[in-house]
C-alpha positions in Angstrom: 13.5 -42.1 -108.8 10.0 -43.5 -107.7 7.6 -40.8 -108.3 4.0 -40.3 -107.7 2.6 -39.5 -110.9 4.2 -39.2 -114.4 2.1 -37.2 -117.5 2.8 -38.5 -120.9 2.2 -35.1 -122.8 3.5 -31.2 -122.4 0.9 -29.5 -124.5 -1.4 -26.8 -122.6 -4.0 -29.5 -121.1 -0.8 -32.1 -119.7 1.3 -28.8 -117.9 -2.3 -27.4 -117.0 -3.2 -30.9 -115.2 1.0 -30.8 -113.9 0.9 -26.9 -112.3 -2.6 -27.7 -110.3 -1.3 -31.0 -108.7 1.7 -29.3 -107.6 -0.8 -26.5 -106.5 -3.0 -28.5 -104.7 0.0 -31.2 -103.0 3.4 -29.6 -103.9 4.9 -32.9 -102.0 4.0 -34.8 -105.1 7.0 -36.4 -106.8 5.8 -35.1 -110.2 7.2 -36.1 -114.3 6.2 -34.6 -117.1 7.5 -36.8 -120.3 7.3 -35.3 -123.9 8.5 -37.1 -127.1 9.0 -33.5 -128.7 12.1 -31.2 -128.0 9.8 -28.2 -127.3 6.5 -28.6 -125.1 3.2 -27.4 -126.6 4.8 -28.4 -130.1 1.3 -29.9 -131.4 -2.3 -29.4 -131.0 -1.0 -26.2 -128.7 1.6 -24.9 -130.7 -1.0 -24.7 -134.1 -3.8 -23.3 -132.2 -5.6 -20.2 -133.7 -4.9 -18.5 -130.5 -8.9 -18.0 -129.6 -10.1 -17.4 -126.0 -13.7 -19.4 -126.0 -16.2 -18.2 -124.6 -18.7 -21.5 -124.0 -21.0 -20.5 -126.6 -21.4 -23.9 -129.0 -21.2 -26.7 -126.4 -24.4 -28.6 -124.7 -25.4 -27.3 -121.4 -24.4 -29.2 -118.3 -21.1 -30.7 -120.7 -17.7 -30.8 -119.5 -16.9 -28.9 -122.6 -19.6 -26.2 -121.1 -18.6 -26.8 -117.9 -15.0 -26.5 -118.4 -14.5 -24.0 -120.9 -16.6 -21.1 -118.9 -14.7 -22.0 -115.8 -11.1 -22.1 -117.7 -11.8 -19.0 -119.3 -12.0 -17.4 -115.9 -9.5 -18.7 -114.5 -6.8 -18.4 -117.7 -8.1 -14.4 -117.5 -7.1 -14.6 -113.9 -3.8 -16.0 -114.5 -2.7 -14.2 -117.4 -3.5 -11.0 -115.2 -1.4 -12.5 -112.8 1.7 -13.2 -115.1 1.6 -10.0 -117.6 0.8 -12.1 -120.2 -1.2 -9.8 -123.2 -4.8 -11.0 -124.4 -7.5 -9.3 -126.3 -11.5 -9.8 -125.2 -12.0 -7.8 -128.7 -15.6 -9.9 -128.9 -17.0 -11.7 -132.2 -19.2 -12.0 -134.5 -21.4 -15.4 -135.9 -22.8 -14.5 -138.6 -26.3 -16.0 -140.7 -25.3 -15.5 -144.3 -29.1 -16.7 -145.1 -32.6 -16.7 -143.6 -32.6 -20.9 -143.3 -29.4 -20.4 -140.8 -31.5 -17.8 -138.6 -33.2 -20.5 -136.7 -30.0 -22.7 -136.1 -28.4 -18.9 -134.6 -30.8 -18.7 -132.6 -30.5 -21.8 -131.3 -27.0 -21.1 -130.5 -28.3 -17.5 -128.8 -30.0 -19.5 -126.8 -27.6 -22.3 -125.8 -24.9 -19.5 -124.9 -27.9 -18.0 -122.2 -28.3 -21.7 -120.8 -24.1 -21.5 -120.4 -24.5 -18.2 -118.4 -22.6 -15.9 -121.2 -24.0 -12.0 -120.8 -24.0 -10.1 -122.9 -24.8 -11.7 -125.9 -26.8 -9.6 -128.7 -28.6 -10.4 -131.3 -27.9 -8.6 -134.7 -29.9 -7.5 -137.1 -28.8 -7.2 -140.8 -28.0 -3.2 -141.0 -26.3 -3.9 -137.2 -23.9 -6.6 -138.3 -22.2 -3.8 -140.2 -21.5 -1.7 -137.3 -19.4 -4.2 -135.8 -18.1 -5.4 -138.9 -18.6 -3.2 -141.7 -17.7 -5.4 -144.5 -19.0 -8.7 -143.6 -22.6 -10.6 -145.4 -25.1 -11.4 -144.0 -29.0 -11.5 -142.8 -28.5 -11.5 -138.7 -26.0 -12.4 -136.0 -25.1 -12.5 -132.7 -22.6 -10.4 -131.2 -20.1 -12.6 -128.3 -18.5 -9.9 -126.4 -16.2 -12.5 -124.3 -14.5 -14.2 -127.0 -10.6 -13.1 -127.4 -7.4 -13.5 -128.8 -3.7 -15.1 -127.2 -0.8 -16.8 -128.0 -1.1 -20.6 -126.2 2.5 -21.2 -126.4 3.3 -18.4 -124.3 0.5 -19.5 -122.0 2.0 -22.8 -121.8 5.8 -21.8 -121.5 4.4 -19.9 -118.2 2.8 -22.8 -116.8 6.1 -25.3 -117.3 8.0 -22.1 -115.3 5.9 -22.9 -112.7 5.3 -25.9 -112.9 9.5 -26.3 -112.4 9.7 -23.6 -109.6 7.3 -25.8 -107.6 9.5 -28.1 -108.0 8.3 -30.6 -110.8 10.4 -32.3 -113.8 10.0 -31.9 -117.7 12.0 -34.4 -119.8 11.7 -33.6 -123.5 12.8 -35.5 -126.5 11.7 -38.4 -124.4 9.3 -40.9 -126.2 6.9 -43.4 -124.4 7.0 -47.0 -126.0 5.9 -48.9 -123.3 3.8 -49.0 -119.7 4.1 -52.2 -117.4 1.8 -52.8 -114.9 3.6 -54.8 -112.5 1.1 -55.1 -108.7 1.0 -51.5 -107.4 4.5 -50.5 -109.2 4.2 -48.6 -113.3 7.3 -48.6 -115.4 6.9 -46.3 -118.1 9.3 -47.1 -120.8 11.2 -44.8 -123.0 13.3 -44.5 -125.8 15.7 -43.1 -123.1 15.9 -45.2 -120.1 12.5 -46.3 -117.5 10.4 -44.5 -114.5 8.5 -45.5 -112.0 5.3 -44.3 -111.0 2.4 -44.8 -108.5 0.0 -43.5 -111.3 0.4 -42.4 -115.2 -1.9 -39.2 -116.7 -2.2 -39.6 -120.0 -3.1 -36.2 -122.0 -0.7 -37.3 -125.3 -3.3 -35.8 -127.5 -2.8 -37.1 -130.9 -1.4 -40.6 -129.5 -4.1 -40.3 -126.7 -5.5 -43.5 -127.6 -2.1 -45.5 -127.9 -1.0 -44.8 -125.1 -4.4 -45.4 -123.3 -4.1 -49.0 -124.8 -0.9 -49.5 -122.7 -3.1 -49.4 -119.6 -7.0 -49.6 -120.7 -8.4 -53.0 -121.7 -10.9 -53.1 -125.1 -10.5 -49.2 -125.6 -13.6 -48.2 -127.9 -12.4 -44.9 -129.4 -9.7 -44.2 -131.2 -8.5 -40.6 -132.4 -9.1 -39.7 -136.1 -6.7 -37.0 -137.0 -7.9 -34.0 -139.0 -5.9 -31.4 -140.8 -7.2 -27.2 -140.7 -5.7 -25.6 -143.2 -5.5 -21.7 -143.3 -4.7 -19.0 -145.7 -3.5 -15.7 -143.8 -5.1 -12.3 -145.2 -2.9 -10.1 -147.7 -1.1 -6.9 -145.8 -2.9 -4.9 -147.8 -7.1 -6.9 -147.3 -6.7 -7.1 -143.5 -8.7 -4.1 -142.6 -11.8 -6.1 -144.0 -11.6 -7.7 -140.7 -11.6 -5.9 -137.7 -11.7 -8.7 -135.0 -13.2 -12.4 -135.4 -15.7 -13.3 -137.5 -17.6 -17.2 -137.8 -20.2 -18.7 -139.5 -22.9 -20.4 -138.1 -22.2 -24.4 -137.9 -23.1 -27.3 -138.9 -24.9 -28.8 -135.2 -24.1 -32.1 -136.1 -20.7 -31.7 -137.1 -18.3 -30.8 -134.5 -16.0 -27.8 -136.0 -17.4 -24.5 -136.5 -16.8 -23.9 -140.4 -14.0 -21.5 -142.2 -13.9 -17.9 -140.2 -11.6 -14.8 -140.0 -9.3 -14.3 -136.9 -7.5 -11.7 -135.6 -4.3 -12.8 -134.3 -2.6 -11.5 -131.2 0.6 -10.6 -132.6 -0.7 -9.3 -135.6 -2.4 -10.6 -139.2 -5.7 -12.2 -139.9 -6.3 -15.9 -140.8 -9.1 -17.5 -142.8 -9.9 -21.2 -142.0 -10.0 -23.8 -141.4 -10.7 -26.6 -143.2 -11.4 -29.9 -141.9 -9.6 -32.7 -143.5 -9.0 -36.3 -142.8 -5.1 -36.1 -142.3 -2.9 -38.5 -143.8 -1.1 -39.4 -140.1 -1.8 -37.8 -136.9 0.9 -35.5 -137.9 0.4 -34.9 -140.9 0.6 -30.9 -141.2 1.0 -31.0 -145.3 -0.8 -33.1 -147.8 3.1 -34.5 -148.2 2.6 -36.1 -144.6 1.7 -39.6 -145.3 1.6 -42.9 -142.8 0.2 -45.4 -144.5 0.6 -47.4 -141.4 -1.8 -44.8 -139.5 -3.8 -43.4 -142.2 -5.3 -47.5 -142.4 -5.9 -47.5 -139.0 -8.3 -44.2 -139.2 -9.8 -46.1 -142.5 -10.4 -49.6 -141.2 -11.9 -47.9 -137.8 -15.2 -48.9 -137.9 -16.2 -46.1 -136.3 -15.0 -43.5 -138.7 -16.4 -45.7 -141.8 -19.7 -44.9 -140.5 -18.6 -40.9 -140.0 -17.5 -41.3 -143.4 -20.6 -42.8 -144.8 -22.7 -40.6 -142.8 -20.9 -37.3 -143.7 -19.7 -38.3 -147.3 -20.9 -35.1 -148.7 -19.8 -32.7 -146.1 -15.8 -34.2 -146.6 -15.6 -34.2 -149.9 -16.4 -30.0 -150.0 -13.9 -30.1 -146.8 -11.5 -32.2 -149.2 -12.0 -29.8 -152.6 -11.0 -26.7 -150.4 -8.0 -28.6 -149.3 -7.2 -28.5 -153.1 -9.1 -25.8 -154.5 -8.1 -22.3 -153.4 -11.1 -20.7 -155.5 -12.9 -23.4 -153.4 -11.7 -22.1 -150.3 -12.3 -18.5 -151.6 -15.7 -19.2 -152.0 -16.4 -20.4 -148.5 -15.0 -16.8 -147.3 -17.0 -14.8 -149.5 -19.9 -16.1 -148.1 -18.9 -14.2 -145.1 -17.3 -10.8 -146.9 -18.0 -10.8 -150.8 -14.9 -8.0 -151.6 -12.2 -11.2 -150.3 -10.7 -12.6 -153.7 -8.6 -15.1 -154.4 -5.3 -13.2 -154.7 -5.9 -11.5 -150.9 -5.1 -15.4 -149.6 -1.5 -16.3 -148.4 -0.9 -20.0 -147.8 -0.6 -20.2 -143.7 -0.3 -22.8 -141.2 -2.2 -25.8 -140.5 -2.8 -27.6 -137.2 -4.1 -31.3 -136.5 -7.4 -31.8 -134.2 -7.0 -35.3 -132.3 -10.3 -36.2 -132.7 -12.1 -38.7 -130.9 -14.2 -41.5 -132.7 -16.2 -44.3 -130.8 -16.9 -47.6 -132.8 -20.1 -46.9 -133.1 -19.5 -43.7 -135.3 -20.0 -41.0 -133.5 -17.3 -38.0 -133.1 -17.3 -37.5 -129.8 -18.7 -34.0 -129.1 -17.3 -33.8 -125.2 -14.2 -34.0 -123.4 -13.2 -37.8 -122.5 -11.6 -38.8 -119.5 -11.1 -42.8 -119.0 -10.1 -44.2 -115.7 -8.6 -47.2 -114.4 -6.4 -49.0 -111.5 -3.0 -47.3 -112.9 -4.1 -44.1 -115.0 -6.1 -41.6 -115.9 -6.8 -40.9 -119.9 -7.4 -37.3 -121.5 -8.8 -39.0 -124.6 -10.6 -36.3 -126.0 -9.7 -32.7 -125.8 -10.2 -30.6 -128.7 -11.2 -26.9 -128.6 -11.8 -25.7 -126.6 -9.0 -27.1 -124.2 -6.6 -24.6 -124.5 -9.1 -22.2 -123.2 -10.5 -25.1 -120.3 -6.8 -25.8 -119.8 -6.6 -24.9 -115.8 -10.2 -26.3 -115.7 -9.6 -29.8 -116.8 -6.5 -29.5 -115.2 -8.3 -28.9 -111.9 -10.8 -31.9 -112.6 -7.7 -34.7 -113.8 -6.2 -33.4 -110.9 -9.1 -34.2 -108.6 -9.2 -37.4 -109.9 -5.9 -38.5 -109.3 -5.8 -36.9 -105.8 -8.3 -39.1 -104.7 -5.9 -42.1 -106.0 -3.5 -40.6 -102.5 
């Protein structure tokens, strides 16, 4: 079969981008390819299950942009569908007078986004939303939540098939000719043909890019967040979510406490460089891929830049009174026996050549595709959103 578009990827962002075309022009002849046997089996599938509220991210971005519009809109639909969510609000917290100003900073910033609601903490009013938590002032996010993203994503492949769209799993991409006006995708199963190819492969965003883009100048850095879960018996410490205020020039928000949807609290995570873009354990090695994030100018100059900052990152990964430490900024009483090894999930990363992490959502164009090749958090929250601006781009291809 010929068909109009084909997306290489079903995590939350690639079904998202799949259910709005089908919305918007359900005559669309639509694929959705997946190397995986399950869809949202990355990125998705190891998310902390946080609803974003837009708070951290530069006014006017499309991670602004995106994320307060997708939050709406994935309230809306999870209405729609019976599918449970918590707004149980958050806390960031300044665990010393020299991280007041950067909070308040970030106060700020979420006004600019158009959050309401926000509150500013003092130190004896931090403990009335959390009563065991340190520190000297906060800010209180009333529209930050808790899901589960895999059941989010099952229910957009539902409908995403009853509107009358494929899914293919197991199926891996090795190749994309470019042939006049005619794509062939090439598999490890057989070959399509497509008028157009959306690439949202997250963690292999940039390979496949490379298929179709000429002289691509990112590439995506893989980085491992570990997380310990709470003890049965330590998870009333914690009553919802709890961060620390971050690092502005480093784009993850630091080691927090989360309450999860179906139940249990975790504490993380980390951020490590990852040993391949899969690599879920410190077992997971490619040395074929882990060279290719080390020889990436780009990320030598992150690594240069941010030596110091990676190598605490990289003791936690080995150090659980490391790791313990971290926490106990934010609540003294946790020790080091309340901490259960948990999951881990890989961030795909974006890194230009120039050094810089990019901070925003990328979306490349050219003559045969579109590339997603940059969507960290908070995607799964902007999912609908970017799916409604990748699908505005590729309508305009028709």
């Amino acid at each position: 079969m010929k068909y109009d578009i084909v997306i290489i990827g079903a995590g939350i962002v690639g079904l998202a981008t799949a259910l709005k075309l089908k919305n918007k022009n359900p005559n669309f002849k639509l694929l959705i390819l997946d190397k995986e046997e399950d869809i949202a089996h990355h990125q998705t599938g190891h998310n902390s299950g946080v609803i974003h509220s837009g708070l951290y991210y530069k006014p006017g971005s499309l991670k602004a942009t995106n994320c307060i519009n997708g939050y709406n809109q994935l309230l809306e639909f999870c209405e729609t569908e019976n599918i449970p969510y918590d707004l149980c609000g958050k806390i960031v917290v300044a665990t010393s007078e020299e991280e007041v100003s950067l909070m308040n900073n970030l106060y700020d910033r979420g006004q600019q986004n158009g959050l309401t609601g926000l509150k500013l903490l003092k130190k004896e009013e931090l403990r009335e939303h959390e009563p065991h938590v340190n520190g000297v002032a906060g800010i209180f996010v009333p529209q930050t939540g808790i899901i589960d993203y895999k059941q989010v994503s099952e229910k957009y492949a539902e409908k995403v098939k009853e509107l009358g769209g494929e899914i293919r799993l197991g199926e891996k991409v090795d190749d994309i000719l470019v042939k006049g006006h005619e794509t062939t995708i090439v598999t490890n199963k057989g070959s399509h043909s497509t008028t157009l190819v959306v690439n949202c492969a997250g963690l292999y965003s940039d390979k496949v890019a490379e298929f179709t883009q000429q002289k691509l100048n990112v590439r995506i850095i893989p980085f491992r967040g570990e997380y310990y879960e709470l003890n049965p018996n330590k998870q009333h410490l914690v009553k919802n979510l709890i961060y620390p205020v971050p690092d502005p020039n480093f784009p993850f928000l630091g080691v927090h406490f989360t309450r999860m949807i179906k139940g249990g609290v975790e504490a993380g995570p980390n951020a490590v460089l990852a040993f391949s873009r899969e690599g879920y354990t410190k077992k997971d090695i490619s040395l074929k891929e882990l060279s290719e994030s080390l020889l990436w100018p780009g990320f030598q100059k992150v690594a240069k830049k941010y030596w110091k900052t990676g190598f605490g990152e990289m003791y936690r990964s080995f150090s659980k009174a490391a790791f313990t430490k971290a926490l106990q900024k934010l609540m003294p009483e946790i020790e080091e026996d309340d901490l259960i090894p948990g999951g881990a999930g890989v961030r795909a990363q974006a890194c230009d050549k120039d050094g810089g992490l990019i901070d925003d959502f990328l979306i490349l164009e050219n003559e045969h595709a579109v590339n997603v090749c940059n969507a960290p958090s908070p995607a799964a929250t902007s999912s609908l959103s970017i799916g409604d601006t990748v699908s505005d781009l590729v309508i305009k291809r028709f």
